[in-house]
C-alpha positions in Angstrom: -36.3 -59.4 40.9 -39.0 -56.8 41.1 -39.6 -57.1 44.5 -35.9 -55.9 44.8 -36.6 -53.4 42.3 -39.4 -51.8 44.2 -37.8 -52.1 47.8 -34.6 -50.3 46.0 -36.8 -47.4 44.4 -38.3 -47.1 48.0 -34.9 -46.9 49.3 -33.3 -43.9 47.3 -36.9 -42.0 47.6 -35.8 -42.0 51.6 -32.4 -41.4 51.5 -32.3 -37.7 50.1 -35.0 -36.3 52.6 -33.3 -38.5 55.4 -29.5 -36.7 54.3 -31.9 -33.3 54.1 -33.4 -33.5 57.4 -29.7 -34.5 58.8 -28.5 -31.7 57.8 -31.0 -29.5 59.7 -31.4 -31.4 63.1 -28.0 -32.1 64.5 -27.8 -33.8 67.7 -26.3 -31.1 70.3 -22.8 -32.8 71.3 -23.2 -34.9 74.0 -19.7 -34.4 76.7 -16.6 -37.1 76.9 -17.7 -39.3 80.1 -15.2 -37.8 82.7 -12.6 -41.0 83.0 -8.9 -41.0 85.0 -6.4 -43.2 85.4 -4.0 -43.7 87.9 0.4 -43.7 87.8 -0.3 -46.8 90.0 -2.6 -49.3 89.5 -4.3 -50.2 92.4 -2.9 -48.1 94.7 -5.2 -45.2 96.4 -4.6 -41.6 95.6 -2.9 -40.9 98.6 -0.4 -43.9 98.3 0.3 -42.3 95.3 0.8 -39.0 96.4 3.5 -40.1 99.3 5.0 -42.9 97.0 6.0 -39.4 94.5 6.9 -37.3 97.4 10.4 -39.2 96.9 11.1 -40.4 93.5 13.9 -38.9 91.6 13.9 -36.8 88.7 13.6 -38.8 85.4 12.9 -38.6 82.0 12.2 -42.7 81.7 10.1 -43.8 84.4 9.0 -46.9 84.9 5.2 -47.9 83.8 4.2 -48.6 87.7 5.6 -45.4 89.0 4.8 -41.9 88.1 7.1 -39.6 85.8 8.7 -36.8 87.8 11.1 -34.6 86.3 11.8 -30.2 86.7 8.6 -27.9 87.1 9.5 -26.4 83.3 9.6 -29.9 82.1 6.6 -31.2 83.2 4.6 -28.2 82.1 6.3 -27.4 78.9 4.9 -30.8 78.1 1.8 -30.5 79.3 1.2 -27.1 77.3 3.2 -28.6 74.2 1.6 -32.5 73.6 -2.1 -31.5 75.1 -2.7 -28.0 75.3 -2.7 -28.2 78.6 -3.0 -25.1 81.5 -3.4 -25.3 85.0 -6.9 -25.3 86.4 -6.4 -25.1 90.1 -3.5 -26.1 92.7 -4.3 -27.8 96.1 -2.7 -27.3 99.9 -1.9 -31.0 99.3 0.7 -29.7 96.2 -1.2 -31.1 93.7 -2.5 -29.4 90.8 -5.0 -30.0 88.2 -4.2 -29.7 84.1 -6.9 -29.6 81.9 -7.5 -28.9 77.7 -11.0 -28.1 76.6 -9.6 -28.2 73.3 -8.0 -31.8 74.0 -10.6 -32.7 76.3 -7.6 -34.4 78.5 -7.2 -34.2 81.9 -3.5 -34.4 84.6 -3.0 -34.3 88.5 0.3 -33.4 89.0 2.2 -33.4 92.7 4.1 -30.1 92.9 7.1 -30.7 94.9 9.2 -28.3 96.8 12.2 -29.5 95.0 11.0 -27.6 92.0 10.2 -30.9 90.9 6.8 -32.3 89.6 5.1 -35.8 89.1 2.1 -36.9 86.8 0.4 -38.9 89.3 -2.9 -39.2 87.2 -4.3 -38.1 84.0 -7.5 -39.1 82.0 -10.3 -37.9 79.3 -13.7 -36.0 79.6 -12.2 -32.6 81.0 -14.1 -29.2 80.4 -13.7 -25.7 81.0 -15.5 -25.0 84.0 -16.6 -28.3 85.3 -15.4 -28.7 89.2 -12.3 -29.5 89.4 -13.3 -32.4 92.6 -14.6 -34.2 89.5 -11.5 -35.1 88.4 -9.9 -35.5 91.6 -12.3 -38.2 92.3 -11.2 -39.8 89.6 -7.6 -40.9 90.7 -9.1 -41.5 94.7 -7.8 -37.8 95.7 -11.0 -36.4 97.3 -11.5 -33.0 99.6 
């Protein structure tokens, strides 16, 4: 028993400066690992992108196939569920969503139909990183 006693008393000696010094050296946050995910599983970005080009509008989408619905749809809920704005918009019509404050991440194919599809989305965005990051992600490079 007194060993215990003695490795216990040894014990709460440590803890307080350990919590103290915790207290004054915080770890500087370390950033969300940049990480995407397709519509379609195993399909390349551009399949992707030409497979969205012609599905219709619709609010329940199957899981294999992205979700394309109005313009004002899409992005009011984008802004709404993520906090969401757009970051940059390609020739190719896609654009790229991003939330520092979420730290979440969507490609979306504008279409000329007023219509646009979530083709991608995925975790680890930041203000300012370059938006070819994130591109990469979902096999849309250039």
């Amino acid at each position: 028993m007194k060993p215990l006693r003695v490795a216990l008393a040894a014990l709460l000696v440590v803890l307080p400066v350990s919590a103290a010094q915790s207290g004054i050296e915080q770890p500087a946050p370390q950033a969300q690992p940049v990480k995407g995910w397709s519509a379609v599983a195993g399909m390349s970005g551009a399949e992707v992108l030409h497979m969205a080009r012609g599905l219709p509008k619709g609010a329940d989408a199957a899981a294999d196939q992205p979700w394309c619905d109005s313009a004002a749809a899409v992005q009011q809920s984008l802004n709404a569920e993520f906090d969401e704005r757009m970051v940059t918009r390609r020739a190719d019509g896609t654009q790229l969503w991003g939330s520092d404050l979420m730290g979440t991440w969507t490609v979306v194919l504008a279409r000329a139909d007023q219509t646009n599809c979530i083709i991608a989305s995925g975790i680890g965005y930041q203000d300012g990183a370059n938006p070819g990051t994130y591109y990469a992600q979902v096999g849309l490079r250039g």
